[in-house]
PABA-543500 format. One record per residue: residue in three letters; y, z, x of N, C-alpha, C in turn. Coordinates in steps of 0.02 Angstrom, whole numbers, plus 50000, padded with zeros to 5 digits. Example, Ala and Ser with C-alpha at 12.3 -4.5 7.8 and 13.67 -1.06 7.14 Angstrom:
BEGIN
ALA497165039050660497755039050615498355039050660 SER498885035450642499475035750684500025039450645 
//
This chain:
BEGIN
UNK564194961352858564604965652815564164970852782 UNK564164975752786563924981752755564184985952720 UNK564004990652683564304995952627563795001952643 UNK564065007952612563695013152607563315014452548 UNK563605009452476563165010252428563015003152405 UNK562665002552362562464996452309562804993352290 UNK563404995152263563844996252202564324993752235 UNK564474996052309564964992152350564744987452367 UNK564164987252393564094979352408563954974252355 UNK563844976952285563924971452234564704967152240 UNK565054973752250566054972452236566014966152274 UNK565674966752361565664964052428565534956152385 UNK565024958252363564694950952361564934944552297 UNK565544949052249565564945552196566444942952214 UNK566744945652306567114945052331566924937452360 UNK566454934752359566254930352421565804930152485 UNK565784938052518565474938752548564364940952531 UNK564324934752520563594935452482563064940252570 UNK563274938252608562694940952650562714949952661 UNK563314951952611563164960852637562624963552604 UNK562444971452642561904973952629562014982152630 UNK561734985252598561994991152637561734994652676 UNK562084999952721561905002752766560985004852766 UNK561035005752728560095009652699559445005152737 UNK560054997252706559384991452707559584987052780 UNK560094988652813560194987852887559874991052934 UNK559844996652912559405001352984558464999552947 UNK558504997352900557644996952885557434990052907 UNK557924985052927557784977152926557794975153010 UNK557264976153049557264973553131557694965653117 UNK557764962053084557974954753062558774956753064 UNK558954961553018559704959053010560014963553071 UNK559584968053115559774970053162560044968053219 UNK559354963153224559454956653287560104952053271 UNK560184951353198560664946553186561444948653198 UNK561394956553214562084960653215562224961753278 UNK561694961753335561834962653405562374959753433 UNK562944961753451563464957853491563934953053477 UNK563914956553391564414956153334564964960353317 UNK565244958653263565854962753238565624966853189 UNK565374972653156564944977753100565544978853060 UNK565524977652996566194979652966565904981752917 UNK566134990352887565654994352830566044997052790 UNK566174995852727566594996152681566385003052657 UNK566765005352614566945011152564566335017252638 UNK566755018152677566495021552747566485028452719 UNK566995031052683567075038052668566245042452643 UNK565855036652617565425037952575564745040252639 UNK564895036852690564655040552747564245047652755 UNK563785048352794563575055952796563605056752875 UNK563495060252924563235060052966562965057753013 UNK562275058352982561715052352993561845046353022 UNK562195045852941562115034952945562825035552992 UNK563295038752986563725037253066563495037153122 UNK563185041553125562925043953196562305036153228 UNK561905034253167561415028653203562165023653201 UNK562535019953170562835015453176563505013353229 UNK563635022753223563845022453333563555020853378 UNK562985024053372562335023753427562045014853422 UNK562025010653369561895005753377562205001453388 UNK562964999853376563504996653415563764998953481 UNK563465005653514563575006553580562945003153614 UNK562245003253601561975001253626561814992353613 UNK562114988253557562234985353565562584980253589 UNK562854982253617563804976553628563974975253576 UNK563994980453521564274975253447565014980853436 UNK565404978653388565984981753376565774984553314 UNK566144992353294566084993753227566564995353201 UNK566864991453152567444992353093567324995853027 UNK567825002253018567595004852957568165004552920 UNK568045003052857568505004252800568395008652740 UNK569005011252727568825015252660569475020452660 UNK569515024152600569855030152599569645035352606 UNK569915037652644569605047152674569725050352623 UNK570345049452585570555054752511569925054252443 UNK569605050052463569165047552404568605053152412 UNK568105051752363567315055552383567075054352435 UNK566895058952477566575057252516565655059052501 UNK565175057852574564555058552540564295064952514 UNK563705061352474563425067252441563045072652501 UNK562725069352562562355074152592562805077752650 UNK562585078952714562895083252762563385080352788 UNK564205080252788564665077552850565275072552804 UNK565725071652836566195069452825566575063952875 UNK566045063152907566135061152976566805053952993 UNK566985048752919567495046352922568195048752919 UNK568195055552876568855059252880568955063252951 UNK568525064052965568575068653042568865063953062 UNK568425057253071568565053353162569475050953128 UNK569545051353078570285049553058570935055253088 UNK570585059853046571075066353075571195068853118 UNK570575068353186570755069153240570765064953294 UNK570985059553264571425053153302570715051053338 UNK570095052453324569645048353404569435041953381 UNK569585038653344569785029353321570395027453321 UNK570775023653322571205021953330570975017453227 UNK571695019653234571625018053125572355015153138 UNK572125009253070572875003953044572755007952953 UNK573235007552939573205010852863573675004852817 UNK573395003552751573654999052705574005004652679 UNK574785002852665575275006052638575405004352586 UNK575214999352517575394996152464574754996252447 UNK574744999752379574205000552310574434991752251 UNK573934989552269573954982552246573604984552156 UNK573114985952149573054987652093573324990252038 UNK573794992252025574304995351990574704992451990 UNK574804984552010575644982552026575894981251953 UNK575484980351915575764978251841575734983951804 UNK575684988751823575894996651778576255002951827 UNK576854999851847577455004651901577285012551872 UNK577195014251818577175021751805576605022951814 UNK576185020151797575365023551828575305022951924 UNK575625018751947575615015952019576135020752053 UNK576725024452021577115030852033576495037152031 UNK576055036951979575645043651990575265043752038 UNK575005037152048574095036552102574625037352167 UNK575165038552169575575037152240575605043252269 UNK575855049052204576195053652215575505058452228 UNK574975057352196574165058652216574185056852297 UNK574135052852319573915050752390574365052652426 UNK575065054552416575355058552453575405066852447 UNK574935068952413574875075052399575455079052352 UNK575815074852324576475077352276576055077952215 UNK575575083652196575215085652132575685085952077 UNK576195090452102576665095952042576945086251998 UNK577475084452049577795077952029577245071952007 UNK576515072852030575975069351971575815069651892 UNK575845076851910575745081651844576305080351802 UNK576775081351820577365080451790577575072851752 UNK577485070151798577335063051785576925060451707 UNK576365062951717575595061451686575835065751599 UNK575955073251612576175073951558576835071751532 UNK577235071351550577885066151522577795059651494 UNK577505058051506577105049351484576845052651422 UNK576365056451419575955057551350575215054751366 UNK575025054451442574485053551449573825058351428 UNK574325064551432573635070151405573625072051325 UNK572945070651304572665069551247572515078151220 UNK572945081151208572485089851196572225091051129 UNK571885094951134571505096751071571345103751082 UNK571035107150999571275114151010570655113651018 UNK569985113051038569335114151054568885108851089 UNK568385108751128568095102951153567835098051117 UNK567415102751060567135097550990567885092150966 UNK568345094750952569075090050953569145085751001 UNK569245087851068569475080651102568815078751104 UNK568075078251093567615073451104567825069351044 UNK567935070850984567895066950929568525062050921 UNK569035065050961569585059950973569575055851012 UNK569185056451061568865053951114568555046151081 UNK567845048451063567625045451023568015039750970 UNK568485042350938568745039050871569015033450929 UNK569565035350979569885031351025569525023051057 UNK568775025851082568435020851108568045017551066 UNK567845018250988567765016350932568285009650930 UNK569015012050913569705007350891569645003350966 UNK569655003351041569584998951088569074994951073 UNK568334996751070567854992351049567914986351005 UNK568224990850934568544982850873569074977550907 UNK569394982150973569864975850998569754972351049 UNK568984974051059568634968451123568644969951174 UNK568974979451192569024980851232568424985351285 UNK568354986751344567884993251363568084997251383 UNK568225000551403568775005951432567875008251467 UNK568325011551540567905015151569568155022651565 UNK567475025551541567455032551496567135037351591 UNK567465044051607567185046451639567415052451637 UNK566675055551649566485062851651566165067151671 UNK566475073451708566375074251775565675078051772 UNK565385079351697565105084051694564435081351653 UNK563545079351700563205075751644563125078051547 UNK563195084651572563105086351512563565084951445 UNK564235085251477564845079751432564785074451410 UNK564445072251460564205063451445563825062751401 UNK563275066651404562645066951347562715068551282 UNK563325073351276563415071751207563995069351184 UNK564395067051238564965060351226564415053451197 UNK563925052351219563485047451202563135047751128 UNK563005054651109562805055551036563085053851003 UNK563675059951024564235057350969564515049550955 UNK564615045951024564655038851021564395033850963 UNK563565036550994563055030150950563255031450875 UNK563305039350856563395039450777563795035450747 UNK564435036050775565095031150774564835022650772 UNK564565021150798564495016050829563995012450764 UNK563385015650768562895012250697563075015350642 UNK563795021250618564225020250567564485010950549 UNK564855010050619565275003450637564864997750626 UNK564034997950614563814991750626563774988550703 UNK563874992550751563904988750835563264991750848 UNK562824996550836562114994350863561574992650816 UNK561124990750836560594988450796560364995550771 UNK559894993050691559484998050664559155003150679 UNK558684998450706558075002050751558285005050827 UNK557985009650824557935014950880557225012550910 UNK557295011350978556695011551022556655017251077 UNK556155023151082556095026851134555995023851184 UNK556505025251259556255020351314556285029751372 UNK555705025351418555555032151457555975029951528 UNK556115035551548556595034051601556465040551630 UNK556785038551713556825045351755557525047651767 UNK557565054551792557895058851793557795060851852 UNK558465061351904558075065151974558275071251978 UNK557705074952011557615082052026558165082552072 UNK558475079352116558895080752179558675087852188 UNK558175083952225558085089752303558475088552352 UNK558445092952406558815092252472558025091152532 UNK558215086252575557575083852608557275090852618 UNK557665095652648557205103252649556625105952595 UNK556885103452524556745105952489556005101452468 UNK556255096252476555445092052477554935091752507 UNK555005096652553554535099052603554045104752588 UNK554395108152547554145114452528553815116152456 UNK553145114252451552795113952378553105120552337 UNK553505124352347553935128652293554185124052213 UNK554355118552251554685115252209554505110052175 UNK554055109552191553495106352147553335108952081 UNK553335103252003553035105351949552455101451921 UNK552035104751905551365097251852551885093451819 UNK551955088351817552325084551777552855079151802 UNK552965081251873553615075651891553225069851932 UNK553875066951934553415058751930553715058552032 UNK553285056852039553545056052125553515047352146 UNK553795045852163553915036052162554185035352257 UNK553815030152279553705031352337554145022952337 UNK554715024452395555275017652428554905014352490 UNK554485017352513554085016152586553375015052569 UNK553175008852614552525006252605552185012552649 UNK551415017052626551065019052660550185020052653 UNK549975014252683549335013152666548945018452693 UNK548665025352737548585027352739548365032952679 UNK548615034052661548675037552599548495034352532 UNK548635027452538548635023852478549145024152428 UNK549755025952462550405026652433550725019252419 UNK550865015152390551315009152391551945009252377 UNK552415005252410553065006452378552995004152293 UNK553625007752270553655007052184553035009452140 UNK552565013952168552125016852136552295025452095 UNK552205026452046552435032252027551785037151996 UNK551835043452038551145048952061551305053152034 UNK551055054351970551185062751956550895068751974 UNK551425073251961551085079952006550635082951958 UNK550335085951968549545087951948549625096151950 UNK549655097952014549655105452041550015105652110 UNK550015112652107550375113052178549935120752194 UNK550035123052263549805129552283550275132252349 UNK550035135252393550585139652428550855133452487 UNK550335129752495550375123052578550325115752537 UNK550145115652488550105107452479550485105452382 UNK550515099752383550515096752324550045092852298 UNK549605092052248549345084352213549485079152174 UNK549545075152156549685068652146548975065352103 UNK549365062952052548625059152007549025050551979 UNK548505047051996548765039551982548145036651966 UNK548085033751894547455029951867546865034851903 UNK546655040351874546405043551871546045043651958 UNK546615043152008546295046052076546805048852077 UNK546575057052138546985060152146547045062552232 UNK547865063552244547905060852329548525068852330 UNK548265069952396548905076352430549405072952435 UNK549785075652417550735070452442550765074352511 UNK551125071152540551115069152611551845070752599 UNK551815079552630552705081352616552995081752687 UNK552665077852722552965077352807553275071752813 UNK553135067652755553225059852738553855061252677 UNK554235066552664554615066252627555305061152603 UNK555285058252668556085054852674555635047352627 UNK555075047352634554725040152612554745042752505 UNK554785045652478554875046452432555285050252395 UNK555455049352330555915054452289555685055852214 UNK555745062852191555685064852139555905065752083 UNK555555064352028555975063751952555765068651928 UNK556265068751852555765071651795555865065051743 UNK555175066551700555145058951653555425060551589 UNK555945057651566556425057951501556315052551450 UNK556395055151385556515049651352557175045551316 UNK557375042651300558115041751264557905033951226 UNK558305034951147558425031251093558965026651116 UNK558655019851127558785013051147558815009051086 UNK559465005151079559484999951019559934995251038 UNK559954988251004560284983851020561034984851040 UNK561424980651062562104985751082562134991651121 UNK561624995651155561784999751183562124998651257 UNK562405000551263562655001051346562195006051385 UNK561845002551446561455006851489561695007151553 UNK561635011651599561885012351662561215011451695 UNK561085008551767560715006051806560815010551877 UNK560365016651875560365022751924560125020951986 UNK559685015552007559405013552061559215003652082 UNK559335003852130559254995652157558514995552129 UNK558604988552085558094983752060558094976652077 UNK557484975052139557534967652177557364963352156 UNK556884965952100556524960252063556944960251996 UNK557304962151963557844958751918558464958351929 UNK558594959552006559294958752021559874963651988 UNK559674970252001560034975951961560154979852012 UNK560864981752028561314986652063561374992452032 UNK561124998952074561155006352055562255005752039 UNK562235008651974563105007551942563035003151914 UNK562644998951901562954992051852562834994551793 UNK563314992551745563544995651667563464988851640 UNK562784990051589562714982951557562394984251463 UNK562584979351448562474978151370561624976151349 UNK561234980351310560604978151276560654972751218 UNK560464967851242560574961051210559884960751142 UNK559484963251203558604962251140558114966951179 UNK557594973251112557254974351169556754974251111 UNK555924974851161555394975051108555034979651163 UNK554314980351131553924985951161553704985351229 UNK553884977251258553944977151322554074976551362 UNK554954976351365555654976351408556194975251346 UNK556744975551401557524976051385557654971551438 UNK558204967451376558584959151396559354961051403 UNK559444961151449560214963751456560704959151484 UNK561394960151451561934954251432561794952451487 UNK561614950151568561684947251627561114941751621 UNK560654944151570560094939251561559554940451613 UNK559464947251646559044951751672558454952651611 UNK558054955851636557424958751608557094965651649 UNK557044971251611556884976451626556324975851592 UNK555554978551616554954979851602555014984651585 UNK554514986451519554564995351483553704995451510 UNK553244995451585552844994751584552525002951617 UNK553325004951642553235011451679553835014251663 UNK554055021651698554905024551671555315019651706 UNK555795019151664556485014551701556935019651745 UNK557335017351797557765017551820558385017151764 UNK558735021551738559215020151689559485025451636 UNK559875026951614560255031451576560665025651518 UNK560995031351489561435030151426562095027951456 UNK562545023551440563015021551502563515021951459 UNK563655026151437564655026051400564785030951454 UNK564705035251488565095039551535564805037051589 UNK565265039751658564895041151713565415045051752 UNK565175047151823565575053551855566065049951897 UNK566455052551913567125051751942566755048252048 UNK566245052252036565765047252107565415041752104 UNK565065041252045564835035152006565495029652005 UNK565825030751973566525025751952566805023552036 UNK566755025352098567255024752141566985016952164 UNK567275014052168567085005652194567215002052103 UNK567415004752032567195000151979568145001551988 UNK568184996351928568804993451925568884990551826 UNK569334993751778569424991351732570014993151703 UNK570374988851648571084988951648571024995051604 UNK570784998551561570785005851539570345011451582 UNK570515017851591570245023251598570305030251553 UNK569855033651521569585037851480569625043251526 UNK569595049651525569305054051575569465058551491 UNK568365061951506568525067451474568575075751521 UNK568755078351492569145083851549569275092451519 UNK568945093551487568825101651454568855105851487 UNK568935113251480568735118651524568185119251526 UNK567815117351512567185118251543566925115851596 UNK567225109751592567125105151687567575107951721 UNK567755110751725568285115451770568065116051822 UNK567405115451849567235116351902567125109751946 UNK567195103951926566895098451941567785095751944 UNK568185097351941568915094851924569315096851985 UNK569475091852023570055092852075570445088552109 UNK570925087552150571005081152184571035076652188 UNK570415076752227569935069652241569575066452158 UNK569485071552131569205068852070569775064052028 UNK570355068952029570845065051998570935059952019 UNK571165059352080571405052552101570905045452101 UNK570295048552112569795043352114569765040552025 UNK569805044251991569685043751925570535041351913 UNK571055040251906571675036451877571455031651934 UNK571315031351978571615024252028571025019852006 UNK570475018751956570035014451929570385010251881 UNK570825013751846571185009451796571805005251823 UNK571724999951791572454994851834572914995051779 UNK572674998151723573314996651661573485002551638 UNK573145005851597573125012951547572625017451570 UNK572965024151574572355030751567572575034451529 UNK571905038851496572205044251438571595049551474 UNK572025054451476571515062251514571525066051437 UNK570865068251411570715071551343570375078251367 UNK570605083551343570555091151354570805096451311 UNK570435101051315570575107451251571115112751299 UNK571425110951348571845114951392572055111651432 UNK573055110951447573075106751473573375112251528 UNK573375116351527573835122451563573125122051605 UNK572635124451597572205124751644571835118151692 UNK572165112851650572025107351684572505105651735 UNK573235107351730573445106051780573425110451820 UNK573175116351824572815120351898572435118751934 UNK571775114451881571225114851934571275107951973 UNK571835103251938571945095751959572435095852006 UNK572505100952056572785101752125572225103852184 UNK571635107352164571275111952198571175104252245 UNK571035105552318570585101952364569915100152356 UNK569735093852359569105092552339568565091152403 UNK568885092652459568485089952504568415097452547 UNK567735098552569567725103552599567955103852690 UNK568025107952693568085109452784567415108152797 UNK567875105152868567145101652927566945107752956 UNK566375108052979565935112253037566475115653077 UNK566625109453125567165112053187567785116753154 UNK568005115253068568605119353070568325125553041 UNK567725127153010567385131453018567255136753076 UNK566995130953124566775137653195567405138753224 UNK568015134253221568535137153263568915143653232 UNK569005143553167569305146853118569985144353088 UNK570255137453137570665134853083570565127953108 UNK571115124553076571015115153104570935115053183 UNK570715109753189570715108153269571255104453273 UNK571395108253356572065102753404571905096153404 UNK572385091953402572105085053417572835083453461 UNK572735077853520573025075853575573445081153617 UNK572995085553593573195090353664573795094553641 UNK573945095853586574605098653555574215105253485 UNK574825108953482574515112453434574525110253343 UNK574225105353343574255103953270573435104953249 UNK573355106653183572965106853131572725100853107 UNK572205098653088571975091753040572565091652993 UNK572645093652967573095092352905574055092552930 UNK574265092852991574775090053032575145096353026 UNK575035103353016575345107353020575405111053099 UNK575745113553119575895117453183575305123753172 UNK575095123453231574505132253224574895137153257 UNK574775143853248575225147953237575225148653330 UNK575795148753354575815150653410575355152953463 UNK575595161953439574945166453476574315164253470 UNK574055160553420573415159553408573245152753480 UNK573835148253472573745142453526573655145053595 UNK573945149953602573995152853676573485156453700 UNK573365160753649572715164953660572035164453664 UNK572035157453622571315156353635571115151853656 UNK570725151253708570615146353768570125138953719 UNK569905139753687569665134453627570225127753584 UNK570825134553587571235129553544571875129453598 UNK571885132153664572415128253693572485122053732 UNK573075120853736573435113553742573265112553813 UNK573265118653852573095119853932572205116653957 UNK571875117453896571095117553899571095108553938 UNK570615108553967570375100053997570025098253922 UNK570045091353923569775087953873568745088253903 UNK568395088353860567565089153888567505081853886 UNK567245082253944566785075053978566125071553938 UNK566215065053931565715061453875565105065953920 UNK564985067053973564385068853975564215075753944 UNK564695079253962564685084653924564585086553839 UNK564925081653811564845077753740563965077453717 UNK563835072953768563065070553757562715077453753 UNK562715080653801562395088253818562435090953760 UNK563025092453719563125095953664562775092953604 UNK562935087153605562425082053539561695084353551 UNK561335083553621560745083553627560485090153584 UNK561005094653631560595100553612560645104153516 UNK561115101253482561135102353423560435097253386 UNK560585091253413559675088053388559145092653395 UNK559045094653464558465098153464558395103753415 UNK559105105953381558945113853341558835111553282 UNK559075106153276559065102353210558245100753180 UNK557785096753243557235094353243556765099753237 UNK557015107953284556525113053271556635114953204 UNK557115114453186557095116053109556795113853033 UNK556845105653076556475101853014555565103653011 UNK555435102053075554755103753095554575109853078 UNK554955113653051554585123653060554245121752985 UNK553865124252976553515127652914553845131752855 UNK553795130552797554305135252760554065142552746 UNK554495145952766554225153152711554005155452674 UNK553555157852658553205159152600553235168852599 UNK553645171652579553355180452594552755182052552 UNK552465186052573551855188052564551655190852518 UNK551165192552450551365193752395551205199952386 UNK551605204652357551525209052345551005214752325 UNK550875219752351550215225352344550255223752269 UNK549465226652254549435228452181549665236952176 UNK549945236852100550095245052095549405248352105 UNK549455254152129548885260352118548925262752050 UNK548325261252011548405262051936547905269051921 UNK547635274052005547185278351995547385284551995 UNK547715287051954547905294251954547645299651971 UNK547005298551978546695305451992546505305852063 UNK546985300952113547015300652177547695304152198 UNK548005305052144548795307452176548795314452191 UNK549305317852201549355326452228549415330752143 UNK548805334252131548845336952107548335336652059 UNK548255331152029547725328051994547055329751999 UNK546815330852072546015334052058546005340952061 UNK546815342952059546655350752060546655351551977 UNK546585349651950546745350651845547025350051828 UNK547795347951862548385349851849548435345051769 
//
């Protein structure tokens, strides 16, 4: 059993199924490989998918004899990096798909289970309509307002034992949804006195391109290596700060030796910046990355029970070392991608014009279908919220890109999205007609190959650097006119 994230396979495993793993730590394990040969592969929350990890997990159940089963919702987030590759193989029929027709989660709140419906069937207006008729939307005449109502709200849940999951699409909302929080909070007596600075990372999110290219490199970020590489003297879980950089390389300083990072070796590490944040008893922390040695899932939202100057004891009865930066943030918010796999009988969404850009769809729906009981959406505009809470959240694939509209699927003129393509367009162009032969797997292969290869010359090229600019001519008495007296 596999997942595409952590977080799903925690869900996986607190289901019963203790042996899942996810995709990441399947293709790195020759062991659980052998153990999958000429099996059934079944990979949960699939949407979350990129490319990539489709592409090896076809290629390894074809060359295995093994079967591969995917589950998930295509309407949901899909991945963060290149491809969409579970909504494609859906839309254009090349799997054969069974679809669950009954939202089980909602069965004990019919009016919230009427909205997440009318969401998944694309009926926005009759969502909207819905959502504000209830009195689900919380407005306020400014953002500083709905944070503080916000706030006051999850304050009064807290005295009643409750958590509500708070989400927001936007980090910077979060960050000072969290200020404002704690004030509230050690007003209330719910955190401890004392404030402890705890150091933590922050990732740069680069794009693998970008880690290649010492541009982006600063003195100061912490580089932490997932891959053992003795060569170098790199270890996994070691963290190298950058030192300097110049036009071809980076440096790296650890206990006073200093080593070139090895940016050909990029996929073997990732980059932070090092933060600090005011930690006290009661705090709620979020857990940004898999921890093996305390048994901590990147998404797990957990309570600071006790900390001193040399870890944090958290409600699971974990132990975090303060011996290096943690893996970890402030955990009263998180994003509408963060939240997809959690499950709690309240949902919060804060929702301003200012996230306006981060607000659509997929956001919506992923964000109400977390709650099984109550949601309240809080915003300084609700007119503009119900605009941008129709927009499409999922971008067009490649193919409907190069064709210029959806692709045919079974040989008829329909669109991904089940609309008819416009006639003349079906007839005329030998790409999208119904007349065209279907291309031969070998032909298939040919086409794959040769996009690898442009792919591979690409990774391999060298980055650009343009050349730096002349100095000005600062000698005047070289110009026209000048040695005549002028």
């Amino acid at each position: 059993m596999l997942a595409a994230t952590a977080s799903a396979v925690s869900r996986l495993k607190e289901a019963g199924m203790l042996e899942a793993t996810t995709v990441a730590n399947f293709k790195d394990k020759s062991e659980l490989q052998a153990a999958a040969a000429g099996r059934v592969i079944w990979c949960d929350e699939a949407s979350l998918l990129d490319n990539a990890n489709m592409t090896w997990l076809l290629n390894f159940a074809r060359h295995n004899a093994s079967r591969l089963v995917l589950s998930g919702d295509p309407r949901q987030h899909g991945a963060v990096q290149r491809g969409h590759p579970f909504k494609m193989a859906i839309d254009t029929e090349v799997l054969p798909c069974a679809k669950l027709e009954k939202i089980y989660r909602q069965q004990n709140a019919p009016q919230l289970l009427e909205i997440i419906e009318d969401y998944y069937a694309q009926r926005y207006d009759a969502a909207l309509e819905k959502i504000e008729g209830l009195g689900l939307i919380r407005e306020n005449n400014t953002r500083i307002d709905s944070l503080q109502q916000l706030v006051a709200d999850v304050i009064q849940e807290f005295k009643r034992g409750q958590n509500p999951l708070v989400i927001s699409p936007i980090h910077r909302d979060g960050k000072a949804f969290a200020q404002m929080l704690r004030a509230s909070m050690r007003a209330e007596g719910m955190l401890g006195h004392q404030d402890h600075e705890v150091a933590w990372l922050e990732s740069v999110d680069l794009s693998a391109a970008q880690q290649r290219d010492p541009i982006y490199y600063e003195p100061g970020q912490i580089i932490e290596f997932h891959r053992q590489r003795q060569k170098g003297g790199f270890r996994c879980g070691d963290h190298w700060e950058v030192t300097r950089r110049d036009d071809q390389a980076v440096y790296v300083a650890k206990d006073g030796k200093q080593r070139q990072l090895p940016l050909h070796l990029s996929q073997d590490f990732n980059v932070y910046r090092a933060q600090s944040m005011p930690v006290a008893v009661g705090e709620r922390v979020l857990i940004t990355k898999n921890n093996r040695k305390a048994s901590l899932t990147n998404g797990d939202l957990l309570e600071v029970k006790a900390i001193d100057q040399t870890g944090i004891l958290l409600e699971n009865g974990r132990r975090l070392e303060r011996s290096k930066p943690l893996h970890i943030r402030q955990g009263y918010t998180i994003t509408s991608q963060t939240s997809q796999g959690h499950e709690r009988a309240k949902m919060f969404g804060f929702l301003p014009v200012s996230a306006t850009s981060q607000i659509n769809a997929v956001q919506m729906l992923v964000s109400l279908s977390r709650a099984s009981q109550e949601v309240r959406l809080y915003t300084d505009s609700t007119e503009v919220l119900k605009e941008v809470a129709i927009r499409p959240g999922q971008g067009r694939s490649a193919v409907e890109l190069i064709d210029g509209v959806a692709m045919p699927r079974n040989g008829s003129s329909m669109g991904h999205d089940g609309k008819a393509l416009p006639q003349e367009l079906a007839q005329e162009s030998p790409s999208l007609s119904s007349a065209q032969e279907a291309p031969t797997e070998k032909e298939i292969q040919e086409a794959v190959r040769q996009c690898q290869k442009i792919v591979q010359e690409y990774i391999t090229r060298q980055p650009y650097h343009p050349p730096p600019r002349p100095e000005p001519n600062h000698d005047r008495t070289q110009q026209p006119g000048i040695s005549r007296g002028f």
